[in-house]
C-alpha positions as CSV (number, residue, x, y, z in Angstrom):
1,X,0.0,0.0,0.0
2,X,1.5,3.4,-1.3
3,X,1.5,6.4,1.7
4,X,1.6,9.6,0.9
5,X,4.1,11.5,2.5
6,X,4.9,15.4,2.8
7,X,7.8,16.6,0.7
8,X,8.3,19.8,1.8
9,X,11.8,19.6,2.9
10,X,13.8,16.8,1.8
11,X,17.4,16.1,1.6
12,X,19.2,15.1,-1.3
13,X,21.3,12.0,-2.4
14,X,24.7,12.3,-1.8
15,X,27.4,10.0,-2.8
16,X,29.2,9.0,0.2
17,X,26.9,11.5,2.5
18,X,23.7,9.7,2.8
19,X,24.8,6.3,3.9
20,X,22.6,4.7,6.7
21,X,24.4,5.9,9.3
22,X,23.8,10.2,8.1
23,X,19.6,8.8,7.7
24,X,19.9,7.3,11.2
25,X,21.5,11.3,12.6
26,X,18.8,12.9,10.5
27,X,15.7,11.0,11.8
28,X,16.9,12.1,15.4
29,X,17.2,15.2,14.4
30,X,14.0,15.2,12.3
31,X,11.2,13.5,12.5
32,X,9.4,15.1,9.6
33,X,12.2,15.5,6.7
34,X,11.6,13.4,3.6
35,X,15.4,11.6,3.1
36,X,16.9,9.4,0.2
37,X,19.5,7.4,0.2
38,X,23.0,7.6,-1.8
39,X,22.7,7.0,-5.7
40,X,23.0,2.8,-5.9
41,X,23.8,1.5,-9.3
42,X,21.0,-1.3,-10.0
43,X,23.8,-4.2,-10.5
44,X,25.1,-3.3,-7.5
45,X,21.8,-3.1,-5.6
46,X,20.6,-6.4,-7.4
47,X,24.2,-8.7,-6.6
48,X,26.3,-7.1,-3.7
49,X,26.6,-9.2,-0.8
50,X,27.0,-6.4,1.3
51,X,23.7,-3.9,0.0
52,X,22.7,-4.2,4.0
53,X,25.6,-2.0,4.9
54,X,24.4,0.2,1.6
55,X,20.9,0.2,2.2
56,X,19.8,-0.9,5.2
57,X,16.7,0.9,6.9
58,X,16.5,1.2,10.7
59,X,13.0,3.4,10.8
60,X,14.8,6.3,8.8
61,X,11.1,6.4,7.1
62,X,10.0,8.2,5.1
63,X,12.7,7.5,3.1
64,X,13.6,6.9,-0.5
65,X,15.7,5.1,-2.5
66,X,17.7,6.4,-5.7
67,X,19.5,3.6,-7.8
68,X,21.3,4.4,-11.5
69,X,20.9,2.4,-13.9
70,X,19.0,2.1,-17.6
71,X,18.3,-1.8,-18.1
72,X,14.3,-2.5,-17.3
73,X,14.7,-6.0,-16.1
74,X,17.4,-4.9,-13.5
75,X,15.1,-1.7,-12.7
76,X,12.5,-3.7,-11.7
77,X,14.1,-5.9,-9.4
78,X,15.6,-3.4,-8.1
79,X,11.7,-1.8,-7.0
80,X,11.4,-5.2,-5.9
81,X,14.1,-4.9,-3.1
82,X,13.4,-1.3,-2.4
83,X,10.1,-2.0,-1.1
84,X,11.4,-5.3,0.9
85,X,13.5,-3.1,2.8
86,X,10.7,-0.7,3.6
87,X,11.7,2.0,1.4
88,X,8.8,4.6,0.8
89,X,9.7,5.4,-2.7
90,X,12.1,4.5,-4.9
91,X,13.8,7.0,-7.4
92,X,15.6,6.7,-10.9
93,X,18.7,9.4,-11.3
94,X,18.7,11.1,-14.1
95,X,21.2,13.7,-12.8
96,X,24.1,12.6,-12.1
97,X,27.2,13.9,-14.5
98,X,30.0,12.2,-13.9
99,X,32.3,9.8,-16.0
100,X,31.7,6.5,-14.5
101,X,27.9,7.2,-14.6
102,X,28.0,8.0,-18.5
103,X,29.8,5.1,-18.7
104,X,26.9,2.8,-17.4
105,X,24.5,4.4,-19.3
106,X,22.7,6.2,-16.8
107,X,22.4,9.4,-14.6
108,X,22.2,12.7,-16.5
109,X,22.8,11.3,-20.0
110,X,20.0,9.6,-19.9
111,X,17.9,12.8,-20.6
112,X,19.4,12.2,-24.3
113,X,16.6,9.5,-24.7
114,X,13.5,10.4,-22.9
115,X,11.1,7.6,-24.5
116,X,14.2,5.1,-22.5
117,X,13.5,7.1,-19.1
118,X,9.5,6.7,-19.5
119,X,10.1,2.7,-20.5
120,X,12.8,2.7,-16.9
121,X,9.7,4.2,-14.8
122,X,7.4,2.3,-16.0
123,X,9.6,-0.7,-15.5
124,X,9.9,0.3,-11.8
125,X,6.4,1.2,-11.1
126,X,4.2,-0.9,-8.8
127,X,1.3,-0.6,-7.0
128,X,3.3,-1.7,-3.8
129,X,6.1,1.9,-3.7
130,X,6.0,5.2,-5.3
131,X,8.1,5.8,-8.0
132,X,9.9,9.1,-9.1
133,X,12.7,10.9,-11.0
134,X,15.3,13.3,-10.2
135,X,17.0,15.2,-13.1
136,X,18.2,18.3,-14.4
137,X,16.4,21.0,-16.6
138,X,18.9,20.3,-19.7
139,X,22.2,19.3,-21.0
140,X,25.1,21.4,-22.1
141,X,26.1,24.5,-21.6
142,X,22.8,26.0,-23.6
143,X,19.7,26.8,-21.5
144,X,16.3,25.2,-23.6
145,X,12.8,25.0,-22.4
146,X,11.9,23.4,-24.9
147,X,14.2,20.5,-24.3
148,X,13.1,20.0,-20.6
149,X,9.7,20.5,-21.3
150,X,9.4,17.3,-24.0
151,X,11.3,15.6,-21.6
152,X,9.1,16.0,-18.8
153,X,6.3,15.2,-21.5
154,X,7.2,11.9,-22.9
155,X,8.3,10.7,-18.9
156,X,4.8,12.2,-17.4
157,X,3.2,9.7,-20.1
158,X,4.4,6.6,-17.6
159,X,2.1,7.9,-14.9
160,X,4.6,9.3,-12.5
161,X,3.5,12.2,-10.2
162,X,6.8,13.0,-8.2
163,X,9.7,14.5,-9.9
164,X,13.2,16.3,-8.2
165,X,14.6,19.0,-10.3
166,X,18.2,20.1,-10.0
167,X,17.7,23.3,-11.6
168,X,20.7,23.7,-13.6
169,X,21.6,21.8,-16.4
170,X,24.4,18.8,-16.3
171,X,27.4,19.6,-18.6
172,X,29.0,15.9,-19.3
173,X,32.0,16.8,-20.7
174,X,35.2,19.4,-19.5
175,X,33.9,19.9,-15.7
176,X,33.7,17.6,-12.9
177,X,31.1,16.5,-10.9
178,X,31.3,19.1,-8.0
179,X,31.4,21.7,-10.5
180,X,28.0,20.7,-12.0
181,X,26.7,21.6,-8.8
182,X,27.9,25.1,-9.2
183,X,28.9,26.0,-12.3
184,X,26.2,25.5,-14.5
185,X,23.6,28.5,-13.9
186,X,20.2,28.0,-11.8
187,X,17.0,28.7,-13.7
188,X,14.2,27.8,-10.9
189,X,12.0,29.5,-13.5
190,X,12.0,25.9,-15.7
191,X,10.8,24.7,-12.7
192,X,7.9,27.3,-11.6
193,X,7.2,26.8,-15.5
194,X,6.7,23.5,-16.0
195,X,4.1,23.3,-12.9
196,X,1.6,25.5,-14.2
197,X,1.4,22.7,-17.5
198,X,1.5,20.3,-14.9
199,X,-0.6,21.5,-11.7
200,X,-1.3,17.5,-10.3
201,X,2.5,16.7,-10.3
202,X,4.8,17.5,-7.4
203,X,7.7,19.2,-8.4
204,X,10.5,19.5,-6.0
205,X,12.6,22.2,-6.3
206,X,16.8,21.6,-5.8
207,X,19.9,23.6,-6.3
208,X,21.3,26.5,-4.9
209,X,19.3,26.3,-1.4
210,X,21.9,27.1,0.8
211,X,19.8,28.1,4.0
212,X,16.4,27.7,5.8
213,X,15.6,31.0,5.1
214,X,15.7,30.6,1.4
215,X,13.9,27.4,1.7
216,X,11.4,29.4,3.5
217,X,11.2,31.7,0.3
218,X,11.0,29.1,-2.2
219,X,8.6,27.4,-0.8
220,X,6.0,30.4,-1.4
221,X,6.4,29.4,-4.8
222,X,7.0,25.4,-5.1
223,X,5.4,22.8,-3.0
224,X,8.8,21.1,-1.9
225,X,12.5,22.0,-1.6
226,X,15.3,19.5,-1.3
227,X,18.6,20.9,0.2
228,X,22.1,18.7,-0.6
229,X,25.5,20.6,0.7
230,X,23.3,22.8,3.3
231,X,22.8,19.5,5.4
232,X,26.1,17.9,3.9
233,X,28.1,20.8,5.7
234,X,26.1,21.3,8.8
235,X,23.6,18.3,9.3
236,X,22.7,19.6,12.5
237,X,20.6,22.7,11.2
238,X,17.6,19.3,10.8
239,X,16.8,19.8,14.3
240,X,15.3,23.2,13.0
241,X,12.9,21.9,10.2
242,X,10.3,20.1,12.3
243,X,9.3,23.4,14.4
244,X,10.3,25.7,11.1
245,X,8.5,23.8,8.1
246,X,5.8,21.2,9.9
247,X,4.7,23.4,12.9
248,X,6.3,21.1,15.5
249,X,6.1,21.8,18.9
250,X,8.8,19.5,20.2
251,X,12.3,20.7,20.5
252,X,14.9,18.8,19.5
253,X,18.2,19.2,21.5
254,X,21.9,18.3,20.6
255,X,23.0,16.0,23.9
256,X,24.1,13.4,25.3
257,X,20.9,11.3,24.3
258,X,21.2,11.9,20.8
259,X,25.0,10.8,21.5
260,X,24.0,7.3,23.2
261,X,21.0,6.6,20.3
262,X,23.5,6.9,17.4
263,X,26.4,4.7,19.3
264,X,23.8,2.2,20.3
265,X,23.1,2.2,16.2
266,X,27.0,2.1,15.4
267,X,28.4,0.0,17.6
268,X,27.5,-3.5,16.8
269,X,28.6,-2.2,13.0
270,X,31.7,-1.8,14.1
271,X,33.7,-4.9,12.7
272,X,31.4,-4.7,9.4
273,X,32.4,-0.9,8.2
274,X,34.9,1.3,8.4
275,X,34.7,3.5,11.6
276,X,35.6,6.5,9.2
277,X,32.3,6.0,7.8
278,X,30.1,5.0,10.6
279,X,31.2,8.4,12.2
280,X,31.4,11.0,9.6
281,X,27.9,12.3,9.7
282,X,28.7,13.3,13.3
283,X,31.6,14.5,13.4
284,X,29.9,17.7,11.7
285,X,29.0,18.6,15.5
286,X,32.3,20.6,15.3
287,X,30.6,23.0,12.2
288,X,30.9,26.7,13.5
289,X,31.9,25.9,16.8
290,X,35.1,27.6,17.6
291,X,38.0,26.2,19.6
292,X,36.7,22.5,18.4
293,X,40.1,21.5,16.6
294,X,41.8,20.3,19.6
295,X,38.6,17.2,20.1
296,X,38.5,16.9,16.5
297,X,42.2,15.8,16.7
298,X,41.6,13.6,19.4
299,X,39.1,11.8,17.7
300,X,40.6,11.5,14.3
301,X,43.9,9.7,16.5
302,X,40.9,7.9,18.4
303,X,39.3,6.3,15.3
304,X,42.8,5.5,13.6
305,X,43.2,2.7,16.6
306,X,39.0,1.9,16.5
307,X,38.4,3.2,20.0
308,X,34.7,3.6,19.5
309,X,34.3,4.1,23.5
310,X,37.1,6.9,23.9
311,X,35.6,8.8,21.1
312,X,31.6,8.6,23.0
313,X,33.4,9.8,25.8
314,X,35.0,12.7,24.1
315,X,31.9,14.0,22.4
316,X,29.8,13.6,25.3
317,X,32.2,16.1,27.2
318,X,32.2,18.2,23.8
319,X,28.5,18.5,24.2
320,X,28.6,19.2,27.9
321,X,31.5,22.0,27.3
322,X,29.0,23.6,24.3
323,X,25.7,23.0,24.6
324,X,24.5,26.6,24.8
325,X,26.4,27.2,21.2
326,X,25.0,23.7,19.8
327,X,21.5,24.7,20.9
């Protein structure tokens, strides 16, 4: 049975960002963002033997899943597994620039073949998980209306009513991935343009958002917003959106409980993954907090010898020593 979910806020797939351990500090911290997973390739999500490191879902609902990928049989499987693993909605990337993507046939370059993307939704589609797209408004260093607009027709034709747009276009060739998150310029008007054709599909707006009060803005104007390097950089700044965006009353505070939920989620991963990875999302406690480098030395030294208990114990004292500036 498909839920409907608010999308007001949501945060973006990042590659080696949104692993299960970020989704597990972002549902503490929010209890209302919408959150996606990294980008999995579909052979990988169809034959790894480790996907429940990749993809694993402890109650980070709602919560989708992006996978890459262009071949329909391996698409739908992959919808198959999404939804066995509780994922809300599952989500094709059409956005993604960079070599190795191109190279698999799928990301961004798939907007050269729209009638393929329609035939990959419709592949994915049940009636068991919503399905959705995220793309960009174009290709190449040209800004065309025209061009995102047939795309969006032909891929609205598989009955899809959820689509992320990265408002800039992806340039494939002579930049690199980080620059096609910058370079490129935003046109949120493609977007704002597209919904009046279109009033019955959600539209969520990306790119550019680089604050909650710019959210705030945009969201006069579109029905959702997804932030990426806001919440990369500072993933702390969630414990903000339920009172700011959903009308929560409940105030979420940066201490030592939110310490002892995520190391009672980490710990028994601790021979399965690297530590450098179960411990990145919250190491951004130190953003904007000055005087921080001599515990952020102590716990890089800490997790070179794996000493998962030393490091609790130096960001509980961390929190004790700044809890009025993390608040």
């Amino acid at each position: 049975m498909k839920e409907r979910f608010n999308r007001r806020i949501c945060v973006a797939p990042m590659m080696g960002y949104t692993t299960p351990y970020a989704r597990k500090l972002y549902r503490i911290l929010s209890k209302e963002t919408f959150l996606f997973t990294e980008m999995i390739a579909s052979k990988s999500l169809i034959n790894s033997k480790n996907k429940d490191l990749i993809i694993e879902n402890d109650n980070h609902n709602p919560v989708a899943l992006q996978v890459g990928g262009s071949d329909l049989y391996d698409l739908k499987q992959c919808s198959k597994i999404a939804y066995s693993y509780n994922y809300n909605e599952i989500n094709l990337n059409v956005g993604c620039p960079s070599k190795a993507v191109q190279k698999g046939t799928f990301g961004a370059c798939l907007m050269k073949d729209k009638v393929l993307v329609r035939e990959c939704v419709e592949s994915m589609q049940s009636d068991k998980i919503v399905t959705s797209i995220k793309c960009r408004i174009g290709l190449g260093k040209e800004l065309n209306y025209d061009f995102f607009e047939e795309f969006i027709d032909e891929v609205l034709k598989s009955g899809i009513k959820i689509i992320y747009v990265h408002a800039r276009n992806a340039i494939l060739n002579g930049i690199s991935p980080s620059q096609n998150r910058s370079v490129p310029p935003l046109d949120y008007n493609f977007v704002k343009k597209i919904k009046l054709k279109y009033p019955d599909v959600l539209f969520i707006l990306n790119g550019g958002i680089d604050s909650l009060d710019k959210a705030k803005n945009l969201l006069n104007d579109y029905e959702g917003v997804m932030l990426g390097r806001l919440i990369q950089n500072n993933p702390f700044i969630l414990k903000k959106i339920d009172n700011i965006f959903y009308n929560s009353t409940n105030t979420i505070k940066v201490n030592e409980e939110l310490i002892f939920n995520y190391f009672n989620y980490i710990k028994p991963k601790i021979e399965k993954d690297s530590i450098f990875r179960l411990l990145s999302p919250l190491l951004q406690i130190f953003f904007g907090i000055p005087n921080s480098k001599l515990f952020k030395s102590k716990i890089h030294q800490f997790m070179k010898n794996r000493e998962l208990k030393l490091i609790e114990d130096l960001l509980l004292k961390f929190i004790r020593e700044n809890s009025l500036q993390l608040n």
